[in-house]
MARMARKE-308062 format. One record per residue (C-alpha): residue number from 1; x, y, z. Coordinates in Angstrom, 1 decimal, padded with zeros to 4 digits, always signed. Each point is the difference from the previous one (the first is absolute). Layout:
<recs>
@num->NUM; c1->X; c2->Y; c3->Z
...
</recs>
This chain:
<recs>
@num->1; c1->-004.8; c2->+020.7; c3->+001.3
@num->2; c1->-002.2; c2->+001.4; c3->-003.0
@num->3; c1->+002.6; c2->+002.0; c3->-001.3
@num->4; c1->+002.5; c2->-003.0; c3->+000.4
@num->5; c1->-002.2; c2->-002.0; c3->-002.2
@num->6; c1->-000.8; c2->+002.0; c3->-002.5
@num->7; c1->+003.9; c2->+001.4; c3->-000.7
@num->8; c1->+000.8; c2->-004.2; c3->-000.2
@num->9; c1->-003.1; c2->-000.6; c3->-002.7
@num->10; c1->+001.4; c2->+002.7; c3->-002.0
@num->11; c1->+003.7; c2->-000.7; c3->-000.1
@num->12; c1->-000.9; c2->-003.6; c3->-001.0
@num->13; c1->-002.9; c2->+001.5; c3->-002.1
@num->14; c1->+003.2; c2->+001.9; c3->-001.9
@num->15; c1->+002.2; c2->-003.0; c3->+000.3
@num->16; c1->-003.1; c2->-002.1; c3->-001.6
@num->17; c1->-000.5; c2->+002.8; c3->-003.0
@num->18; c1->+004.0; c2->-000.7; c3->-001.0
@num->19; c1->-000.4; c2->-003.4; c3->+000.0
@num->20; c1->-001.1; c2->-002.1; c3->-002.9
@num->21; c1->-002.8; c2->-001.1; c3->+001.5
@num->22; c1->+000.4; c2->-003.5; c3->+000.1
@num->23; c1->-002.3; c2->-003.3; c3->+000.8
@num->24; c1->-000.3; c2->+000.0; c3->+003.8
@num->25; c1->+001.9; c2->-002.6; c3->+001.5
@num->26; c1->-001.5; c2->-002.7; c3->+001.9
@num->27; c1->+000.5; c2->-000.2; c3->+003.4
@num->28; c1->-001.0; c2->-001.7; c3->+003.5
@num->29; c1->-000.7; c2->+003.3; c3->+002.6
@num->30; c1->+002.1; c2->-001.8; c3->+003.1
@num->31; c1->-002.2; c2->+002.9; c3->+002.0
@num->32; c1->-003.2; c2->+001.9; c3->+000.4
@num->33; c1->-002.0; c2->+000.9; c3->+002.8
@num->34; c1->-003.5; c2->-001.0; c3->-001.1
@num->35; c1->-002.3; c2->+002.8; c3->+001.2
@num->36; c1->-001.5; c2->+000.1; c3->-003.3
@num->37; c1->-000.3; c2->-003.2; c3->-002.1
@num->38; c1->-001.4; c2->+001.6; c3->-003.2
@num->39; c1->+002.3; c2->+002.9; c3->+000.3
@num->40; c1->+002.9; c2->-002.1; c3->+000.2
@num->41; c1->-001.3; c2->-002.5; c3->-003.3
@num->42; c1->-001.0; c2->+002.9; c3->-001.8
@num->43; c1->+003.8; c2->+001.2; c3->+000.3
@num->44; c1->+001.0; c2->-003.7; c3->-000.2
@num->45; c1->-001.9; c2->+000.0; c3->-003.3
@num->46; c1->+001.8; c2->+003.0; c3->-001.5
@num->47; c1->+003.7; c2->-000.1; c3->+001.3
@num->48; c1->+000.6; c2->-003.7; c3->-000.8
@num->49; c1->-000.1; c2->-002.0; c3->+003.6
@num->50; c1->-001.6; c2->-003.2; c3->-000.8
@num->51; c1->+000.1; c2->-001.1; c3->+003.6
@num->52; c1->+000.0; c2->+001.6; c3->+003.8
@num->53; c1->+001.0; c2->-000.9; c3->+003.1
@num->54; c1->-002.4; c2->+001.0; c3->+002.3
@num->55; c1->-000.5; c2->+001.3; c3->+003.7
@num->56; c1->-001.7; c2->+001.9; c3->+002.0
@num->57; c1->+000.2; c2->+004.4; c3->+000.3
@num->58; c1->-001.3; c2->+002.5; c3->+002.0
@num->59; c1->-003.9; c2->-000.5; c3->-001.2
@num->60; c1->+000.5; c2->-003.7; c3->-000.4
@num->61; c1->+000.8; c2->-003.1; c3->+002.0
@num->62; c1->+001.0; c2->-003.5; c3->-000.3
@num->63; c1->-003.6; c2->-001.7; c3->-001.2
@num->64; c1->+000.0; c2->+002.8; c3->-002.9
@num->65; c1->+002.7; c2->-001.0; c3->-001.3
@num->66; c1->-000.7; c2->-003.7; c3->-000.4
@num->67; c1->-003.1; c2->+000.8; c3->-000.7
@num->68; c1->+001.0; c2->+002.0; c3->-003.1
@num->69; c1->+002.5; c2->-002.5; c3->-000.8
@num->70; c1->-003.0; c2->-002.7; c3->+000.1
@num->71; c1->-001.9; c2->+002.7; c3->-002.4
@num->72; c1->+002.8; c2->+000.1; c3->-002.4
@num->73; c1->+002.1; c2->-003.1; c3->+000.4
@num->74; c1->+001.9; c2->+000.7; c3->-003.1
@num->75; c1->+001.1; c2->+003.8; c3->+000.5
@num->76; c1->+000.7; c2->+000.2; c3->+004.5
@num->77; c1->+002.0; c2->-002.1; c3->+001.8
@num->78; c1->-001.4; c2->+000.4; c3->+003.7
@num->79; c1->+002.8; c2->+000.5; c3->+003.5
@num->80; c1->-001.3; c2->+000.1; c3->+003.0
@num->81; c1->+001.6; c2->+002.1; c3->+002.7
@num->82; c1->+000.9; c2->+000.7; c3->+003.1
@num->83; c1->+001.7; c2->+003.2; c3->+000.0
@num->84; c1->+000.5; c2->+001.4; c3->+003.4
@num->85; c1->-001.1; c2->+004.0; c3->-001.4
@num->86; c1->-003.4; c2->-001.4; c3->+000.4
@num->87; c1->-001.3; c2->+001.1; c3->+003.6
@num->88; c1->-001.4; c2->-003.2; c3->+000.2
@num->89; c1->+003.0; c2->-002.0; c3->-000.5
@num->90; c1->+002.6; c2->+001.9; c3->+001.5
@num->91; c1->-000.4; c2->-000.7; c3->+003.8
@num->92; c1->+001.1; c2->-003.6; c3->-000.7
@num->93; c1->+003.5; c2->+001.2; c3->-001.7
@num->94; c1->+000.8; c2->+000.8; c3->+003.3
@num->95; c1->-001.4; c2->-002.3; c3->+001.8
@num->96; c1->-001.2; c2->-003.5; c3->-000.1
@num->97; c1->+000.0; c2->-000.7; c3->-004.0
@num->98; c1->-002.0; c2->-003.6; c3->+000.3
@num->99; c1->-003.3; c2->+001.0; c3->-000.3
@num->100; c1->+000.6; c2->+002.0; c3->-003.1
@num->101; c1->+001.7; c2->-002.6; c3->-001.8
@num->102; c1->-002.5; c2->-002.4; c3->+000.6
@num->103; c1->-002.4; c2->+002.5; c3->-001.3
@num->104; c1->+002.8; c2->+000.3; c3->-003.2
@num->105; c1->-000.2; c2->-004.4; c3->-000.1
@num->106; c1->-003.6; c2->+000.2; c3->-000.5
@num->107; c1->+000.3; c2->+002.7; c3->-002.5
@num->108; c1->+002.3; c2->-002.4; c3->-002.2
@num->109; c1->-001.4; c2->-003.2; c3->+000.5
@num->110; c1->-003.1; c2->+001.6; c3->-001.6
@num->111; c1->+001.5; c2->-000.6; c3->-003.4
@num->112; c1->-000.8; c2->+003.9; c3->-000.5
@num->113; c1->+003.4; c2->+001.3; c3->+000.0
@num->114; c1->+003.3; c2->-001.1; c3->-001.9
@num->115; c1->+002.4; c2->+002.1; c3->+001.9
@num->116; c1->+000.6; c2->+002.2; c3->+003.0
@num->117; c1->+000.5; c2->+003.6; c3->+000.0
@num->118; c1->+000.4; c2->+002.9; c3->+000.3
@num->119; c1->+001.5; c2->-000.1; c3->+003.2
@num->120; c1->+001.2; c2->+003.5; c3->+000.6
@num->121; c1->+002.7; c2->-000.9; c3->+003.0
@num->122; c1->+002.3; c2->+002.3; c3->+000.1
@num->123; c1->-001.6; c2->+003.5; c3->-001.9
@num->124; c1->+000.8; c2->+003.2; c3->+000.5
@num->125; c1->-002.9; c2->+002.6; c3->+000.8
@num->126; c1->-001.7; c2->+001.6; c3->-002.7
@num->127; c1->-002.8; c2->+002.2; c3->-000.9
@num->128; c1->-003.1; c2->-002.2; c3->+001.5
@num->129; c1->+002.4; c2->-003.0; c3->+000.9
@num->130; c1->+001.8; c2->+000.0; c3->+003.8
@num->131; c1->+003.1; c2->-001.6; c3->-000.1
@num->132; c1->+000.1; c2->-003.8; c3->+001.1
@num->133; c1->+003.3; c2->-001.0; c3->+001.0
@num->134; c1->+000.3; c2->-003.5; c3->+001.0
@num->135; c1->+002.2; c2->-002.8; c3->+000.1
@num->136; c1->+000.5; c2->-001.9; c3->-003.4
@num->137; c1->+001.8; c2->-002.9; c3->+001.6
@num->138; c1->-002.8; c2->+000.3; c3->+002.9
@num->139; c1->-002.6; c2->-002.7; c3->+001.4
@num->140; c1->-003.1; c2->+001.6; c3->-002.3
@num->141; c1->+002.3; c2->-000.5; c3->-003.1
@num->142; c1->+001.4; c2->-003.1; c3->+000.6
@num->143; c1->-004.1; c2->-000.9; c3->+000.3
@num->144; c1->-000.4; c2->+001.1; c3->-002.9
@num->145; c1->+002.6; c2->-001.3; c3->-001.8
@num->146; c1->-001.1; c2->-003.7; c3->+001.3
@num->147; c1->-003.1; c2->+000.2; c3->-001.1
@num->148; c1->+001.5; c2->+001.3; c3->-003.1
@num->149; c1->+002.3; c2->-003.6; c3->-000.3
@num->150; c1->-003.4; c2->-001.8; c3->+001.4
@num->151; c1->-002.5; c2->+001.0; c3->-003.2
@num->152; c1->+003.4; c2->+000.7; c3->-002.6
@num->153; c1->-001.2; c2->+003.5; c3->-000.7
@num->154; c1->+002.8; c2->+003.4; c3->-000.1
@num->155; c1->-000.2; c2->+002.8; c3->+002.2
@num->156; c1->-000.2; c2->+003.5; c3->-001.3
@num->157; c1->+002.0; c2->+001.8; c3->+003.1
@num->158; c1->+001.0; c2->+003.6; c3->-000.1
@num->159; c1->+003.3; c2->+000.6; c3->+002.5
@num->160; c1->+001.9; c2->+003.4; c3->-000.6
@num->161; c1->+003.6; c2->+000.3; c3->+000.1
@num->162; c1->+000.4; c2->+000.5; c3->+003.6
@num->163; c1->-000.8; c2->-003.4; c3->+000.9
@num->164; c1->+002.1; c2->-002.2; c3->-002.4
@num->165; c1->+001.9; c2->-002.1; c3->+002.4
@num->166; c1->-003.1; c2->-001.2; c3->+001.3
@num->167; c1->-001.7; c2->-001.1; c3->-003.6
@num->168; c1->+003.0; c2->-001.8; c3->-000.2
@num->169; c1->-000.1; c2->-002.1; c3->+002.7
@num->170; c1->-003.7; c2->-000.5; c3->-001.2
@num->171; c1->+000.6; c2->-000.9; c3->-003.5
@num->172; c1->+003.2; c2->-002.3; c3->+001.3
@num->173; c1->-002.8; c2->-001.9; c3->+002.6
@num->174; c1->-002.5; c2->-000.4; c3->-002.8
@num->175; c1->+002.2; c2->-000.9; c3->-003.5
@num->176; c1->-003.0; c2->-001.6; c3->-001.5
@num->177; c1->-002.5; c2->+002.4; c3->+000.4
@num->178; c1->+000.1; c2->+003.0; c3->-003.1
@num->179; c1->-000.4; c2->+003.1; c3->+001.7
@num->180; c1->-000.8; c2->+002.9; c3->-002.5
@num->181; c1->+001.6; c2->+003.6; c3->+001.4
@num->182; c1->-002.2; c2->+002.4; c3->-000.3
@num->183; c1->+001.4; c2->+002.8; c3->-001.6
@num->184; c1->+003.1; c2->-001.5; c3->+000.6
@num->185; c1->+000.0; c2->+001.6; c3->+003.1
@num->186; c1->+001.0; c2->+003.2; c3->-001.9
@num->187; c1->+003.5; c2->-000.9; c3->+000.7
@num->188; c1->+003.1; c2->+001.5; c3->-002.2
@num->189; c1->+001.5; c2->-001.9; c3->-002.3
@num->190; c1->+002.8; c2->-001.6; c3->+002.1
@num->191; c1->-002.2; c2->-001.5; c3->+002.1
@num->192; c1->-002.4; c2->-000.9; c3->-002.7
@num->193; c1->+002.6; c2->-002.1; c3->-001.7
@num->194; c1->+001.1; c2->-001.4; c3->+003.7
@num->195; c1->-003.0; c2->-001.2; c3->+001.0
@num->196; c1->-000.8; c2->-001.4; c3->-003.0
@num->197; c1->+003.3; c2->-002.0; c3->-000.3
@num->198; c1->-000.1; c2->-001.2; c3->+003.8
@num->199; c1->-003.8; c2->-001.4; c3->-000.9
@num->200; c1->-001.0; c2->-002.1; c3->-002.3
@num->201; c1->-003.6; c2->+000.0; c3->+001.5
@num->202; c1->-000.5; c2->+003.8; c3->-000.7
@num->203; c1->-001.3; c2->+001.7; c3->-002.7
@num->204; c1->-000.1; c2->+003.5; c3->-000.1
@num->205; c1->-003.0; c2->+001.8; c3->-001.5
@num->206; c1->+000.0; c2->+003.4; c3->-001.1
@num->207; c1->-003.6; c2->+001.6; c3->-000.1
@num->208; c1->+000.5; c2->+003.8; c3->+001.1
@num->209; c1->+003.7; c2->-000.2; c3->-001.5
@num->210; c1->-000.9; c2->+000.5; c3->-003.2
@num->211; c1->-001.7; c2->+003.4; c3->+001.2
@num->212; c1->+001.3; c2->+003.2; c3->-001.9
@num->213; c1->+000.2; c2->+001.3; c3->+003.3
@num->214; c1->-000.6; c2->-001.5; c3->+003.7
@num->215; c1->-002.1; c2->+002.7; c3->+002.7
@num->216; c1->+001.6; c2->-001.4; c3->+002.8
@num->217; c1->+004.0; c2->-000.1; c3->-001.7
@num->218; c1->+001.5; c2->+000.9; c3->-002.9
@num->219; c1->+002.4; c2->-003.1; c3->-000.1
@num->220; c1->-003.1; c2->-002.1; c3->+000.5
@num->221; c1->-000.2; c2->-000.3; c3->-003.8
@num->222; c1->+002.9; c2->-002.1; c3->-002.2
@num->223; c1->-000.7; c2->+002.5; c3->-002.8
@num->224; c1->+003.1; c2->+003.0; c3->-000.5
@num->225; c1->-002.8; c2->+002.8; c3->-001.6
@num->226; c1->-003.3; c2->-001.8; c3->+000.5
@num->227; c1->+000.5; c2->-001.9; c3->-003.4
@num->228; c1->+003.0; c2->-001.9; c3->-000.2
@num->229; c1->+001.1; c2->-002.7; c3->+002.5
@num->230; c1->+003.3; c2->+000.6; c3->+001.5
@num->231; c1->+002.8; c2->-002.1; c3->-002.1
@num->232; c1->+000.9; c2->-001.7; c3->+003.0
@num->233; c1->-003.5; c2->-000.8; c3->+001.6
@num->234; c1->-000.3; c2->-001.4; c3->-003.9
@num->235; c1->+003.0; c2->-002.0; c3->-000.1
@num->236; c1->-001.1; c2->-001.7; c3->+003.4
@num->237; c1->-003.0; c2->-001.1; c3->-001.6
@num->238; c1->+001.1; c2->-001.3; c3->-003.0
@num->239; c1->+002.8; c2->-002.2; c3->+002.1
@num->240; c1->-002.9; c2->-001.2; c3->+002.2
@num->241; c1->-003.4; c2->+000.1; c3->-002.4
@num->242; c1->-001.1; c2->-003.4; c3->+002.0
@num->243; c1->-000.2; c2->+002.1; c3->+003.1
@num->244; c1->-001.7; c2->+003.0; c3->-000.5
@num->245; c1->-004.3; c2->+000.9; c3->-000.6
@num->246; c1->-001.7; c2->+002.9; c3->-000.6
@num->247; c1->-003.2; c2->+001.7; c3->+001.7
@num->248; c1->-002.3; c2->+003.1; c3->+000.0
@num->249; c1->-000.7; c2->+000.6; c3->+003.8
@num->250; c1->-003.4; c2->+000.8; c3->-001.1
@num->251; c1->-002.1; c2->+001.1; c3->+002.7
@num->252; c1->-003.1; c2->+001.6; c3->-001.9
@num->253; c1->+000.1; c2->+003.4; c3->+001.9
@num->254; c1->+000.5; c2->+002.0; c3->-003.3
@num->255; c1->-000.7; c2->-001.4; c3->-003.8
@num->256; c1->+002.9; c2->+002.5; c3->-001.0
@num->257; c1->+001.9; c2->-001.3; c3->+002.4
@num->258; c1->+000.0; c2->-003.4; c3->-000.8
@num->259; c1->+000.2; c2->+000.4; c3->-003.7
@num->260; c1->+003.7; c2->+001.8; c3->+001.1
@num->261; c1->+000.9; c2->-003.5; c3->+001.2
@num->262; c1->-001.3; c2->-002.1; c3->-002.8
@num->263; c1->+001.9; c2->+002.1; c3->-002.7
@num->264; c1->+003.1; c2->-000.2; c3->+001.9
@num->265; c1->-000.1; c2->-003.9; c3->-000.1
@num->266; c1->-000.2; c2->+000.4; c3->-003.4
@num->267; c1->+003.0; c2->+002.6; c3->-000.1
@num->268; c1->+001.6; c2->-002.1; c3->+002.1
@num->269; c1->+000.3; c2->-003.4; c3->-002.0
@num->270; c1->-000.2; c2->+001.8; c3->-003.3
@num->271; c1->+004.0; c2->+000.6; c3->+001.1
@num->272; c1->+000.5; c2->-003.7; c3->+000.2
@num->273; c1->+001.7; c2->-002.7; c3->-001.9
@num->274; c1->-002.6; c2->-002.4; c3->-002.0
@num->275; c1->+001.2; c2->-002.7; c3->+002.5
@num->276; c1->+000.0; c2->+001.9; c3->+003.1
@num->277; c1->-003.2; c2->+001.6; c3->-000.6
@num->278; c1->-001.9; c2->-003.3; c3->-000.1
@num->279; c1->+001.2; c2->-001.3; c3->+003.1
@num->280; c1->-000.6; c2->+003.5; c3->+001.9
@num->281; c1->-003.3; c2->+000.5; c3->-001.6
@num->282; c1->-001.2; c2->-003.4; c3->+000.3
@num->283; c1->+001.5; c2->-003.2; c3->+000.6
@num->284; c1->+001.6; c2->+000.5; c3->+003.0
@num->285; c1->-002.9; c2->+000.5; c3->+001.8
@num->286; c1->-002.2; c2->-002.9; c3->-001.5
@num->287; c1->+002.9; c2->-002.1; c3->+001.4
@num->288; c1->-001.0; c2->+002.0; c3->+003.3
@num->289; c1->-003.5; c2->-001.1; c3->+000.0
@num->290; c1->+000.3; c2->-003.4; c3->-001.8
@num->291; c1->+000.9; c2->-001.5; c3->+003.5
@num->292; c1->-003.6; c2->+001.6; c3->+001.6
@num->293; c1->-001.6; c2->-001.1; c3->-002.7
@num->294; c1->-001.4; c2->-003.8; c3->+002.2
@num->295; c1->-001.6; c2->+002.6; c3->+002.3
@num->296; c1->-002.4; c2->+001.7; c3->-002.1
</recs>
């Protein structure tokens, strides 16, 4: 994973060294793990992201993050989770879901948290992560999503490709909750533009697409050399700017690490129209969180 790293920093330190070095863009980080807060606004601070969206890691948990977010109101935007790769949590995916969505009810009537997420339904293993594989249009998510419509907050869900009919029949039951795709599921292109037409209620985020290079698949990133987006992945996004945000996946493990994802934001929507590169960056997801903004 070292080695992985360090290759990524220095192809986008190369890619960075040819560029003209311009004015960082600002941005809204749709996702970051906060194990770390003064890690991640340190980086925050020097890579442009004027705002986070917030949740609990492996070294943190749902009361650090709001807690942070209470700390610095104006930088971290606090989720609570869920997520069933928690030990804790992950008996009642399979079982009787009520007691954990209570405990999810109190968590947003707080006022603490403007969102929910990530949920990490349907993940493939990966170093440190067993693989959760559970249903999208399932009693837990449905839970979720009601309590979702009940405080007017989006959900930050990640579902890989091999459950799609089943998101569907999810995002059809729900059409006025936003759900936010983690990832975008890492789904091709096809599909990408599928689901996206199909859903008005889904917006797909792209933190770890923006990647030079993905550990655990190669088409995992929408970049063709580890610079330049693919001209189709970019011609998708400048149809549907309205629909798409950006994110780190920050998870504080490694500073070099996470500087890699911050600069390939910023390689990312320096390959953007003016107009599509605001909404990506920015405005789409203060829309998001404009409607959670009564809970705070």
């Amino acid at each position: 994973m070292q080695n992985f790293i360090r290759n990524c920093w220095l192809l986008l330190l190369w890619v960075l060294a040819r560029a003209s070095f311009a004015q960082n863009i600002p941005f809204i980080d749709a996702h970051a793990h906060l194990n770390d807060a003064q890690m991640q606004l340190e980086l925050m601070d020097r890579f442009g992201a004027e705002k986070a969206i917030v949740f609990w890691g492996g070294r943190s948990t749902n009361e650090s993050a709001a807690e942070a977010a209470r700390l610095n109101p104006d930088r971290f935007v606090a989720f609570a989770s869920i997520s069933p790769e928690r030990r804790a949590y992950r008996a009642a995916w399979s079982g009787d879901p009520s007691a954990l969505l209570e405990q999810l009810d109190s968590l947003l009537a707080s006022g603490d948290y403007r969102g929910i997420g990530e949920i990490n339904a349907v993940h493939y293993e990966s170093a440190g992560f067993a693989e959760t594989d559970f249903s999208p249009s399932g009693e837990m998510m449905a839970g979720i999503m009601k309590l979702a419509l009940k405080y007017r907050v989006p959900v930050l869900v990640h579902v890989e490709s091999t459950r799609m009919e089943e998101l569907s029949k999810l995002l059809d039951r729900f059409p006025d909750v936003p759900v936010i795709w983690a990832h975008g599921g890492y789904t091709p292109l096809i599909l990408a533009r599928r689901m996206l037409a199909k859903h008005p209620n889904l917006y797909y985020e792209l933190s770890a697409r923006t990647w030079p290079r993905h550990p655990r698949s190669p088409d995992f990133t929408i970049l063709r050399d580890g610079h330049q987006v693919w001209p189709e992945w970019l011609a998708l996004i400048e149809d549907l700017p309205e629909r798409f945000v950006v994110g780190t996946d920050a998870s504080h493990r490694s500073k070099d690490g996470d500087e890699m994802k911050f600069a390939s934001v910023q390689n990312f929507l320096r390959q953007l129209s003016p107009s599509a590169k605001v909404k990506v960056a920015q405005t789409n997801l203060q829309q998001l969180l404009g409607s959670a903004k009564g809970q705070r």
